[in-house]
Backbone bond lengths (Angstrom), bond angles and torsions (degrees), N, CA, C in turn:
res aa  C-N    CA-C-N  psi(-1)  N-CA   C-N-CA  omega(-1)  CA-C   N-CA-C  phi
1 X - - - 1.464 - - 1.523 109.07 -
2 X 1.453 111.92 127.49 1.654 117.48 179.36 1.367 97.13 -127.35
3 X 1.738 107.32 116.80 1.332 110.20 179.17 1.841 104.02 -147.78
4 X 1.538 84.05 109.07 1.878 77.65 -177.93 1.281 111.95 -102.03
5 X 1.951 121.86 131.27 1.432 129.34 179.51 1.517 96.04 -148.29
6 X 1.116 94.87 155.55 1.484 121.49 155.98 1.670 129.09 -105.14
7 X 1.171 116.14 167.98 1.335 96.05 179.85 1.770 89.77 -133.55
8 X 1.542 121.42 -179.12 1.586 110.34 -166.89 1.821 99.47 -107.43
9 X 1.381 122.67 -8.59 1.555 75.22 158.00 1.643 113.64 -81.30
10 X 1.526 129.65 -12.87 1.707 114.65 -179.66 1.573 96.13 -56.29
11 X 1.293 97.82 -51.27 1.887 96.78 -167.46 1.723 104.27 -33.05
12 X 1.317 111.29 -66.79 1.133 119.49 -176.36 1.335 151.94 -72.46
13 X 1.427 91.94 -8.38 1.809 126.17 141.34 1.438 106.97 -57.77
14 X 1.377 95.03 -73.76 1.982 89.22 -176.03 1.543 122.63 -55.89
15 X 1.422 119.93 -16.43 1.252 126.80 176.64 1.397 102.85 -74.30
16 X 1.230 133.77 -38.10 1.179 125.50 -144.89 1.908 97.77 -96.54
17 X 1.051 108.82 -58.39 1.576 137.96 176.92 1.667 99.62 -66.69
18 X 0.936 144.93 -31.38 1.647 155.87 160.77 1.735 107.89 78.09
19 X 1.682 111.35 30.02 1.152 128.41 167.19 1.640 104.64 -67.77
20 X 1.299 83.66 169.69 1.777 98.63 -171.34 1.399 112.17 -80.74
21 X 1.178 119.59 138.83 1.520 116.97 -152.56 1.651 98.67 -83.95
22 X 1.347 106.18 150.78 1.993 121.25 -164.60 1.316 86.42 -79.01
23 X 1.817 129.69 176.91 0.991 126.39 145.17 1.333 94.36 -141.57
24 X 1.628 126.71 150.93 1.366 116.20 -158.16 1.795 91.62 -122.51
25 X 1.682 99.13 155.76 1.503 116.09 -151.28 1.681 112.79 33.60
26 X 1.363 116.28 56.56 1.108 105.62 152.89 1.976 127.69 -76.80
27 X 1.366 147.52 99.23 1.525 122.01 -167.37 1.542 95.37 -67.93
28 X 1.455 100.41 150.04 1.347 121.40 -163.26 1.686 96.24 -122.80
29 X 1.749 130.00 -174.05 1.240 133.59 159.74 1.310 106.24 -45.49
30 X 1.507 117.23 137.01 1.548 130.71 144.83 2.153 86.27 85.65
31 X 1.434 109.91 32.03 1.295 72.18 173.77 1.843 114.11 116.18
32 X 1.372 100.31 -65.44 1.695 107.67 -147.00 1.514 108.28 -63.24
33 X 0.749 90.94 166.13 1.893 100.10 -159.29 1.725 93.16 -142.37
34 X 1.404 105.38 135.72 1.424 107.26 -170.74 1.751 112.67 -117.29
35 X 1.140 134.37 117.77 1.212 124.93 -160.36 1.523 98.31 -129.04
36 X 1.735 113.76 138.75 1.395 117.76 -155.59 1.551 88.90 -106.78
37 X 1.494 120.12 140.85 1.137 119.71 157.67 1.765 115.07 -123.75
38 X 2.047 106.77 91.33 1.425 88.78 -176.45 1.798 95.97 80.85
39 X 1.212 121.02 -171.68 1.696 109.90 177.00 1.382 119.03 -117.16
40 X 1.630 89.81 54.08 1.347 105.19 159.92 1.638 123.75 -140.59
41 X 1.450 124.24 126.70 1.332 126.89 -164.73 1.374 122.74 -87.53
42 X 1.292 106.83 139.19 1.677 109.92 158.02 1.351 117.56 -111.00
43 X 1.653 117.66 162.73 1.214 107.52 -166.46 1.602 96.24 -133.42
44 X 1.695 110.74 154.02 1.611 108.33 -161.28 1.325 96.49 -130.54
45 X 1.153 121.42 101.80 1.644 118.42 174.43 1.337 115.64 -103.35
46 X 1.659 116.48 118.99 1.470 121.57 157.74 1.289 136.31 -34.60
47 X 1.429 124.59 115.42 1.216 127.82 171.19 1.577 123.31 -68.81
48 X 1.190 132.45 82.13 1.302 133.99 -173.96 1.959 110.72 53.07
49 X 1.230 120.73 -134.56 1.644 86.70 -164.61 1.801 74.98 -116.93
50 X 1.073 143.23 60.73 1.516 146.07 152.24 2.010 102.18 -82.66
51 X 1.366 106.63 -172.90 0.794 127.18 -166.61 1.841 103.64 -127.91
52 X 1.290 98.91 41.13 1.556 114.69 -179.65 1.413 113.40 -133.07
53 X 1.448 135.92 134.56 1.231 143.69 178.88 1.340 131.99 -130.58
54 X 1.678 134.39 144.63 0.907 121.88 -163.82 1.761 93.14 -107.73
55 X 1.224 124.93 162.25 1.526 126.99 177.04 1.455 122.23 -121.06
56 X 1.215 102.01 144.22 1.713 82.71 -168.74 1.835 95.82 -129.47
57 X 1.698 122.59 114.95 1.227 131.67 -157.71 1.500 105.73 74.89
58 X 1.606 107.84 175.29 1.018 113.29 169.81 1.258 130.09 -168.87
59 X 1.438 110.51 57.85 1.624 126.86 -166.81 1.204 129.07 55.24
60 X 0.884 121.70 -177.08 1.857 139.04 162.85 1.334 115.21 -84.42
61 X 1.155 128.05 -50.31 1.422 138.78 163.58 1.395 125.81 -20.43
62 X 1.190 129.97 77.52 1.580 112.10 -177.84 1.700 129.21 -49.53
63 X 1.284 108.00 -32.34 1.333 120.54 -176.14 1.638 86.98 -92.75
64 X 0.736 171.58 56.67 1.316 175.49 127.65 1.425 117.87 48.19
65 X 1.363 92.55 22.36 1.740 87.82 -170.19 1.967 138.80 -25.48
66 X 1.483 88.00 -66.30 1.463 94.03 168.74 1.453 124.57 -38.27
67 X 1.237 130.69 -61.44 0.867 140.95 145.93 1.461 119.59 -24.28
68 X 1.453 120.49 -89.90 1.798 110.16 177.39 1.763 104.97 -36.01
69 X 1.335 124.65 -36.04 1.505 133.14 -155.76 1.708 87.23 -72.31
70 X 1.452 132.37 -73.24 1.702 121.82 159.65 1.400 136.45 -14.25
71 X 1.426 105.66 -52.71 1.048 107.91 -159.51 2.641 87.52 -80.15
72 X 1.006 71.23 -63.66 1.803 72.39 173.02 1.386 130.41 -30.87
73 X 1.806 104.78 -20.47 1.452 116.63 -176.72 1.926 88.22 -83.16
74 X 1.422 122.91 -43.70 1.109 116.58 162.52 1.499 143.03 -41.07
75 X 1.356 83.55 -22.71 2.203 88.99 -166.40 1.291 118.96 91.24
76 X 1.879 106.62 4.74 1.501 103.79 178.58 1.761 105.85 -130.24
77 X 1.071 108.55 144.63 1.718 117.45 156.80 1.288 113.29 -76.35
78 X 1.466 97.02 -161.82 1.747 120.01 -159.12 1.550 108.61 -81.55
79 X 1.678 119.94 -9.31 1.366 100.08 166.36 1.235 112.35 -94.44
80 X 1.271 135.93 -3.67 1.727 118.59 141.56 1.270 121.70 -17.61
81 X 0.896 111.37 -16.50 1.825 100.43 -155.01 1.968 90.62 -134.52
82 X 1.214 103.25 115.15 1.321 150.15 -171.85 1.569 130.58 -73.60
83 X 1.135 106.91 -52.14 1.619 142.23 170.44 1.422 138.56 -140.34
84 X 0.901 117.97 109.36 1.996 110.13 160.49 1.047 128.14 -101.51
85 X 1.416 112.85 140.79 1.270 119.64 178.97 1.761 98.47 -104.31
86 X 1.490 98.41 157.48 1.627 103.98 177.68 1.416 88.87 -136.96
87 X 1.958 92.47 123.92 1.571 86.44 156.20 1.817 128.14 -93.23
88 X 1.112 94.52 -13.33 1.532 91.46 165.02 1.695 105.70 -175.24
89 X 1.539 108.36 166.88 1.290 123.30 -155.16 1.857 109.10 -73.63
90 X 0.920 146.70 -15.07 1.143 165.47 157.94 1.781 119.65 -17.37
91 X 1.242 124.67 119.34 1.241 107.17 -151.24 1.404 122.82 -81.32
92 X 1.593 117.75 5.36 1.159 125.95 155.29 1.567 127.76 -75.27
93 X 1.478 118.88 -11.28 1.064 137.97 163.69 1.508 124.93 -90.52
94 X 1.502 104.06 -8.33 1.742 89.56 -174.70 1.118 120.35 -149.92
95 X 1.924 90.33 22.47 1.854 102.53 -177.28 1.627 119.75 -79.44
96 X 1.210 88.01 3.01 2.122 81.57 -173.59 1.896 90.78 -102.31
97 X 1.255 118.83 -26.82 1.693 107.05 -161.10 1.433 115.86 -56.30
98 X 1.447 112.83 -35.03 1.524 90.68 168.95 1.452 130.53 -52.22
99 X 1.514 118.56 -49.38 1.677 127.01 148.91 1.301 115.63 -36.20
100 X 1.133 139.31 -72.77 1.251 138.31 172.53 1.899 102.68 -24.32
101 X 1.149 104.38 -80.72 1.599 129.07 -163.96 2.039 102.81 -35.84
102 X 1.283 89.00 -47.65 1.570 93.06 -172.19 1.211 109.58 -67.00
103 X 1.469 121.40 -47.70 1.902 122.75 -158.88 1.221 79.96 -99.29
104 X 1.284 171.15 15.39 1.288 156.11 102.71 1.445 149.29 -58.69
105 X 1.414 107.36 -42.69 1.687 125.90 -169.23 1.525 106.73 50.33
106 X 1.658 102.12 42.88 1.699 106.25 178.12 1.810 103.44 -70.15
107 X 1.480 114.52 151.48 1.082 106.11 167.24 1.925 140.30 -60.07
108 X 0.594 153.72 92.36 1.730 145.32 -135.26 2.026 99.96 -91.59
109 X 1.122 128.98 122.25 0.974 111.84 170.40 1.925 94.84 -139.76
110 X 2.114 94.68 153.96 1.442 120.74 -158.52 1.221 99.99 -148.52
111 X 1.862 96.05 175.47 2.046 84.31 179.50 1.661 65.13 -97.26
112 X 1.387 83.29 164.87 1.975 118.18 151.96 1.724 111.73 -30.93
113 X 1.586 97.46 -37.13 1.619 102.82 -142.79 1.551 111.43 -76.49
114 X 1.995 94.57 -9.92 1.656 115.05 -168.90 1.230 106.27 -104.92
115 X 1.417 125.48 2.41 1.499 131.65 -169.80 1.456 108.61 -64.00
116 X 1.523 113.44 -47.61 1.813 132.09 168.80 1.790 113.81 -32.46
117 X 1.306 101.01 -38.68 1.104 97.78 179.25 1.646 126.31 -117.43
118 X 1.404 91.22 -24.11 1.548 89.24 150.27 1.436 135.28 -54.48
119 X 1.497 106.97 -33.06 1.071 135.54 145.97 1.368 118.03 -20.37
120 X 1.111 114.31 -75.64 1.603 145.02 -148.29 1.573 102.89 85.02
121 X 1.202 132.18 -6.95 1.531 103.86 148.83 0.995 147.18 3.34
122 X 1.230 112.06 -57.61 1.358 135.83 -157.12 1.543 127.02 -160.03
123 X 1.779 111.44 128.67 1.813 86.01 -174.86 1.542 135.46 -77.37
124 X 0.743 92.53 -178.43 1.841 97.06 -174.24 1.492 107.27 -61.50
125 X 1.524 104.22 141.00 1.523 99.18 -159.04 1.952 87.76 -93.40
126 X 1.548 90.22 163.76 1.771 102.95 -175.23 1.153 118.35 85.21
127 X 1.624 119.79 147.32 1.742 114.73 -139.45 1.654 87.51 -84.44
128 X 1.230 134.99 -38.44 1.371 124.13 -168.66 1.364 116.10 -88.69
129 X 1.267 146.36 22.69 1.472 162.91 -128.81 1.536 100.54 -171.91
130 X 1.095 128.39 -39.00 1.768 151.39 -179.02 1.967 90.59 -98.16
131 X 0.878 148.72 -9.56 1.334 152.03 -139.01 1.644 98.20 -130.06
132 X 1.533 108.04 -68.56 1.275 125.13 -168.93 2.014 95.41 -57.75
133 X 1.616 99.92 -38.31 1.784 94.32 -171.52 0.968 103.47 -68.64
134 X 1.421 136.83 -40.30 1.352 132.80 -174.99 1.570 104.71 -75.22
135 X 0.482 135.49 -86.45 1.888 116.71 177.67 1.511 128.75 -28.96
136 X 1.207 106.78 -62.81 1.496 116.58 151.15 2.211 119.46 -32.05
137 X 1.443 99.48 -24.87 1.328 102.84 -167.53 1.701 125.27 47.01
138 X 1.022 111.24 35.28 1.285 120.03 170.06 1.373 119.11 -158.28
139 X 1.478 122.09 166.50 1.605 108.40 163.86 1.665 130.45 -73.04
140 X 1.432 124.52 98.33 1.191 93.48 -162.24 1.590 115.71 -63.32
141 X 1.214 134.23 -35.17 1.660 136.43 -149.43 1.795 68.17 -89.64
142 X 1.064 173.21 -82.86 1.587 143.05 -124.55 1.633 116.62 -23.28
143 X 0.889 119.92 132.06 1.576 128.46 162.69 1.125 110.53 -146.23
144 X 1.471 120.11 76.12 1.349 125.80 -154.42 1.871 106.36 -77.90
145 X 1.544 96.55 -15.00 1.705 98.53 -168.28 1.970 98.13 -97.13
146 X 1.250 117.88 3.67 1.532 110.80 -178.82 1.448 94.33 -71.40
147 X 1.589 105.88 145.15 1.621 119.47 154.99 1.709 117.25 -122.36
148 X 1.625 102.55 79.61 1.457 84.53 -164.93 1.550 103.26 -90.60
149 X 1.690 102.47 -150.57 1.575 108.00 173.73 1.614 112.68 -110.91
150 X 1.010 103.45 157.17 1.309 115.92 -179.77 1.712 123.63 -77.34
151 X 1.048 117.66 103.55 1.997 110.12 -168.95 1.652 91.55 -105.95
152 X 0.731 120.80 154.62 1.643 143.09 140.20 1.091 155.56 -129.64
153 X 1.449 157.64 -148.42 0.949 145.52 -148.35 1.564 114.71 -85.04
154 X 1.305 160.50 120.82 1.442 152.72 -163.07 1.644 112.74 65.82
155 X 1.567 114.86 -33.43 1.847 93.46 160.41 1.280 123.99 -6.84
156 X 1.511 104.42 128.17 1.097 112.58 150.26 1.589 117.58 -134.22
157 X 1.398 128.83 136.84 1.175 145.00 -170.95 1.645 112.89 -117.75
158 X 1.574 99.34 124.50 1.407 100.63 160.76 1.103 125.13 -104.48
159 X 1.578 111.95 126.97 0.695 110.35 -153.74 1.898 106.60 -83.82
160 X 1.673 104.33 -60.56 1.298 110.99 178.02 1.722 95.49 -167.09
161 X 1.749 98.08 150.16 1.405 95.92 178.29 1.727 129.87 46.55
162 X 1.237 118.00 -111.45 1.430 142.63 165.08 1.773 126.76 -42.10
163 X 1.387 74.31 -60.79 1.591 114.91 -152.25 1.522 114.08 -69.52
164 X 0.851 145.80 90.69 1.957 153.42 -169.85 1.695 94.95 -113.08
165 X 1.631 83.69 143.84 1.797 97.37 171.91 1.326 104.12 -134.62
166 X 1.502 133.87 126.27 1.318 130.15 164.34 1.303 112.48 -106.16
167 X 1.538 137.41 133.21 1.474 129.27 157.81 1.743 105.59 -98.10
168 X 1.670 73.48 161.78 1.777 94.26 -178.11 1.445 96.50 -121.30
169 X 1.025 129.48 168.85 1.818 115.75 -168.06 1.843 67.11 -125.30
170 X 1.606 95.08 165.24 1.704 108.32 -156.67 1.584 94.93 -145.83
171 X 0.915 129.01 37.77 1.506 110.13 -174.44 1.350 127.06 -70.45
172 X 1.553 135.62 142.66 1.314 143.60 -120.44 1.307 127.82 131.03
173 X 1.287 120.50 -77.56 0.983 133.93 -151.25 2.140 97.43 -89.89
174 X 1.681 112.54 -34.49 1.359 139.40 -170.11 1.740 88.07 -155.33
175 X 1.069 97.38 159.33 1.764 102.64 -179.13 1.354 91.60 -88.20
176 X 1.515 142.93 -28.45 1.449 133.94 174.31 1.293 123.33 -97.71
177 X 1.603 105.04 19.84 1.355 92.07 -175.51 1.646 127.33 -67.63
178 X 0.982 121.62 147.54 1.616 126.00 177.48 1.974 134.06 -107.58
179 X 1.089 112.14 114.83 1.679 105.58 175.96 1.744 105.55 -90.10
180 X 1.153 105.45 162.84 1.413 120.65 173.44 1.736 117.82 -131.61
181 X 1.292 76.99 141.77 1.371 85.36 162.68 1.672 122.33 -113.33
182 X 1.142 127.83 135.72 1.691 139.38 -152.38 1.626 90.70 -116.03
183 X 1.414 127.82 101.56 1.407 116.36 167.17 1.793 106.91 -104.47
184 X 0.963 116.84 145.84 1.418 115.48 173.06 1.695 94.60 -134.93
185 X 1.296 99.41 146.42 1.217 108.10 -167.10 2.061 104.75 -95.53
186 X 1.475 75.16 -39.02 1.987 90.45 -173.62 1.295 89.94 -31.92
187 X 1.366 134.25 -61.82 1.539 132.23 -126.54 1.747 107.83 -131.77
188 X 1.463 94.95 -4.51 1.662 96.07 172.14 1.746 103.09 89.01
189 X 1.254 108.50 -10.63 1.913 95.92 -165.14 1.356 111.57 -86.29
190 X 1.364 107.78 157.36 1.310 118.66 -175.00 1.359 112.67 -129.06
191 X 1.381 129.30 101.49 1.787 133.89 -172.51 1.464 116.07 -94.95
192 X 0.955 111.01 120.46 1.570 103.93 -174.89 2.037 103.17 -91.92
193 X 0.986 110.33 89.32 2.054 100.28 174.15 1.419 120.04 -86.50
194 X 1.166 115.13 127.60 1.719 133.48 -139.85 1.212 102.89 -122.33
195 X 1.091 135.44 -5.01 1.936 130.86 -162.53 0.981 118.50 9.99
196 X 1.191 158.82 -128.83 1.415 174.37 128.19 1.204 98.28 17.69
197 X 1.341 126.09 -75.17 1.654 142.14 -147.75 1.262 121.86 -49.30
198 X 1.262 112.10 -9.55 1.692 122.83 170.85 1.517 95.14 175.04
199 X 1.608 77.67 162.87 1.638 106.64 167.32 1.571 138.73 -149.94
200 X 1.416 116.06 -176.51 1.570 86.45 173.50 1.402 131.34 -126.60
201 X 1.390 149.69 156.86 0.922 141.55 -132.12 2.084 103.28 -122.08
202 X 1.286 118.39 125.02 1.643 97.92 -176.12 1.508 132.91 -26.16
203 X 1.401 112.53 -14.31 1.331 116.78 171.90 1.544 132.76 -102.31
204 X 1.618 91.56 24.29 1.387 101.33 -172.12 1.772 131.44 90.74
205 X 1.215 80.51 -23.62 1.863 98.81 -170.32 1.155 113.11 -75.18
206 X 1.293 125.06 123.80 1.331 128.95 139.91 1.646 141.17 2.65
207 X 0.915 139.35 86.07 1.390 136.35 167.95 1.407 130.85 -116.19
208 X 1.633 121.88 147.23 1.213 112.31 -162.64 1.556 119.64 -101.41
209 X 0.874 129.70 158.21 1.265 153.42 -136.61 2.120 83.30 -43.17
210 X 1.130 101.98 160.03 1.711 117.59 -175.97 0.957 108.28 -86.61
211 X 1.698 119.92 112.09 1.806 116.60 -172.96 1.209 117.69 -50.61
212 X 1.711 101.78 -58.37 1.974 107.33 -175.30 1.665 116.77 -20.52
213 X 1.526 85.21 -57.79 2.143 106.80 -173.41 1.227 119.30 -99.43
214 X 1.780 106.37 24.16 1.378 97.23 158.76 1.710 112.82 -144.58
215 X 1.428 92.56 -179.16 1.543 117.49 -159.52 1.934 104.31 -70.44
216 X 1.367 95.73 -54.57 1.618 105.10 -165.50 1.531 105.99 -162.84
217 X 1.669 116.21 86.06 0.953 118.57 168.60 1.374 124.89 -53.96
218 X 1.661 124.85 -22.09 1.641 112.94 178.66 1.294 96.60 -71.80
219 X 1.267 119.25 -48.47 1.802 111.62 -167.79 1.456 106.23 -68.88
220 X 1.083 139.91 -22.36 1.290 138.23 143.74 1.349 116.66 -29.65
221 X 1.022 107.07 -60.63 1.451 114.93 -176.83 1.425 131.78 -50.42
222 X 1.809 106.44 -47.89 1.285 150.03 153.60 1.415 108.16 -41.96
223 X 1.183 125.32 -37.84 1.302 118.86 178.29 1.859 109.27 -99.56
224 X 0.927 113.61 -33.13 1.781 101.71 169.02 1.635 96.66 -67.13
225 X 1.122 139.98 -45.59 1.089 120.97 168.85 1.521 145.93 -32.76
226 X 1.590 91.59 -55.68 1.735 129.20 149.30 1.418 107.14 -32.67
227 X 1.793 119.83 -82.45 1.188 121.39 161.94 1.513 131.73 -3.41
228 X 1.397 96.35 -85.67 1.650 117.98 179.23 1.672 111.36 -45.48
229 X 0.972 121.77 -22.97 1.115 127.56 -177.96 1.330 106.80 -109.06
230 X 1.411 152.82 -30.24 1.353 141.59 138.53 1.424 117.46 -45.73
231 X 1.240 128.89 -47.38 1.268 133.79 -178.75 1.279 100.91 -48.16
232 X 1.479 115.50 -61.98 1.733 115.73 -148.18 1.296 111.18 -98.49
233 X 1.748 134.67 -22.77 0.816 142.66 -175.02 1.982 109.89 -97.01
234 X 0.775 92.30 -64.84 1.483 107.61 173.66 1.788 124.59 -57.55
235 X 1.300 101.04 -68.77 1.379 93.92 170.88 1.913 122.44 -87.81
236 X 1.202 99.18 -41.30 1.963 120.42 156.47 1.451 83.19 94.03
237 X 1.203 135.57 7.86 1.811 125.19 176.43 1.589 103.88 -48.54
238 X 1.971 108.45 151.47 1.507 91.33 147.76 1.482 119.93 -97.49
239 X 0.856 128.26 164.60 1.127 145.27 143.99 1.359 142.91 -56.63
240 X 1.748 136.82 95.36 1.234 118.98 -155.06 1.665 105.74 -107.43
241 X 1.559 118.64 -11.88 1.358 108.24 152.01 1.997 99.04 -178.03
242 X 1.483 88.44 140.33 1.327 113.15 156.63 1.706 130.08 -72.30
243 X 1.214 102.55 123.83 1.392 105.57 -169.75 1.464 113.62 -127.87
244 X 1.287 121.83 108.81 1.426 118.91 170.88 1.404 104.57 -95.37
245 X 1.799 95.01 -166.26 1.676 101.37 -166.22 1.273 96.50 -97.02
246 X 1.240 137.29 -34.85 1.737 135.42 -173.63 1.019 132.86 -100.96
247 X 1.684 102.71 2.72 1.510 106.34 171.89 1.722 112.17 -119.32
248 X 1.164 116.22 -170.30 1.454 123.19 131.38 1.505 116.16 -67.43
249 X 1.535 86.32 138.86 1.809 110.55 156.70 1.521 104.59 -22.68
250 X 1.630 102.54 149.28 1.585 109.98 166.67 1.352 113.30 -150.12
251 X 1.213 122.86 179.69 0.983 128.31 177.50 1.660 124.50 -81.06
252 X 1.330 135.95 147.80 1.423 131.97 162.41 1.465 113.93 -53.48
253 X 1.284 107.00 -53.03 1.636 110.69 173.61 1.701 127.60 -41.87
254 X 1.293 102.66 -11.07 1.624 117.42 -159.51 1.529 89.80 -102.85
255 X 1.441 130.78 -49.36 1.302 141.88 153.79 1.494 118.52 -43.49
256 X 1.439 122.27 -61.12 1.625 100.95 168.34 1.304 120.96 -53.21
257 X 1.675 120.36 -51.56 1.617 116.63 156.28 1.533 127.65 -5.33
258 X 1.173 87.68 -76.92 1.484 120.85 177.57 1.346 103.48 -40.42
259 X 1.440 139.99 -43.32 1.344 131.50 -129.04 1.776 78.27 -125.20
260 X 0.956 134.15 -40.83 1.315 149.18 -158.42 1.591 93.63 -83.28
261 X 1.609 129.54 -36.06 1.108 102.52 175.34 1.560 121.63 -107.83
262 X 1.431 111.21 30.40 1.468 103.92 -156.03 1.495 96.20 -103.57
């Protein structure tokens, strides 16, 4: 199914913030399919040509609607879906996993570094994320009953068949935040998914992580830097697109830019 929409608060997120506008169920390289919850994304990657998927985030939504609402346009529910990845603890990122977790028993994997607040430990890092709990009077990102797994820095996970996941730990944006890399072998592509850690700007360009909702934009910075230089030196993959949660897709090229002029 290829169905591209928007909905008007993304519109009006991207208007305001002058990020690159989302388009929802667009299929992307290797598969991925991008589904907006509110103006924040999850991402659904095919497990070889089965009818099983791994997820990467998982909205704001506790009941996960959007999501169950996709998968149903398919003919499948919530045990389709196999694995999650979290790129960081933030409650637009990790409000559906308890839903997920139950009608599935998908595996949940995080860095260590987000456990505090997954927890409820601790509040949500970044002044408007730390802001929303205090008004809100509660923690929102708590999921005190998740037991996920622990990923870190250069992991790599197989997943099944095709399908490989590597994280890069990203700190900046959350001190645990995490990027991925999505390799599929079927088709040769290589996706880099970034959550938080950047985004993109209507002109294509590169930008670094969003002060309001984050922790430490220099170390942010420090780590796309980090990146660019693991990516290209170290592993030498290309890259066929970067995907954050608040923008449109971008290019790798916009990222070496990026790193080259900072």
């Amino acid at each position: 199914m290829e169905k591209e929409q928007t909905n008007r608060l993304s519109d009006a997120v991207t208007t305001l913030t002058r990020s690159k506008p989302m388009v929802n169920y667009r299929i992307m390289p290797g598969g991925i399919t991008r589904i907006i919850d509110l103006h924040s994304s999850m991402y659904l990657v095919p497990i070889d040509k089965t009818n099983e998927f791994v997820l990467f985030d998982s909205g704001i939504d506790r009941q996960a609607k959007n999501l169950r609402q996709y998968l149903g346009h398919l003919g499948l529910g919530m045990r389709a879906i196999k694995e999650v990845y979290l790129t960081h603890a933030h409650s637009d990122h990790v409000g559906g996993v308890n839903e997920i977790n139950s009608d599935s028993n998908a595996e949940i994997y995080v860095s260590e570094a987000e456990m505090s607040v997954l927890s409820g430990r601790k509040n949500s890092q970044g002044f408007v994320p730390a802001l929303a709990d205090k008004i809100s009077n509660r923690h929102n990102a708590a999921l005190p009953d998740v037991r996920p797994n622990f990923v870190g820095d250069y992991d790599l996970i197989k997943v099944s068949g095709d399908l490989a996941v590597r994280s890069f730990v990203m700190p900046g944006h959350t001190d645990g935040s995490l990027a991925y890399l999505v390799s599929n072998r079927a088709d040769g592509s290589n996706s880099l998914i970034v959550g938080d850690s950047m985004d993109y700007d209507r002109t294509g360009q590169l930008k670094n992580a969003f002060k309001p909702v984050s922790h430490n934009t220099k170390q942010s910075l420090n780590s796309i830097n980090r990146l660019v230089a693991i990516i290209d030196q170290d592993l030498g993959v290309r890259i066929d697109n970067v995907i954050p949660s608040h923008s449109g897709e971008g290019r790798w090229g916009s990222v070496r830019l990026f790193s080259f002029n900072s």
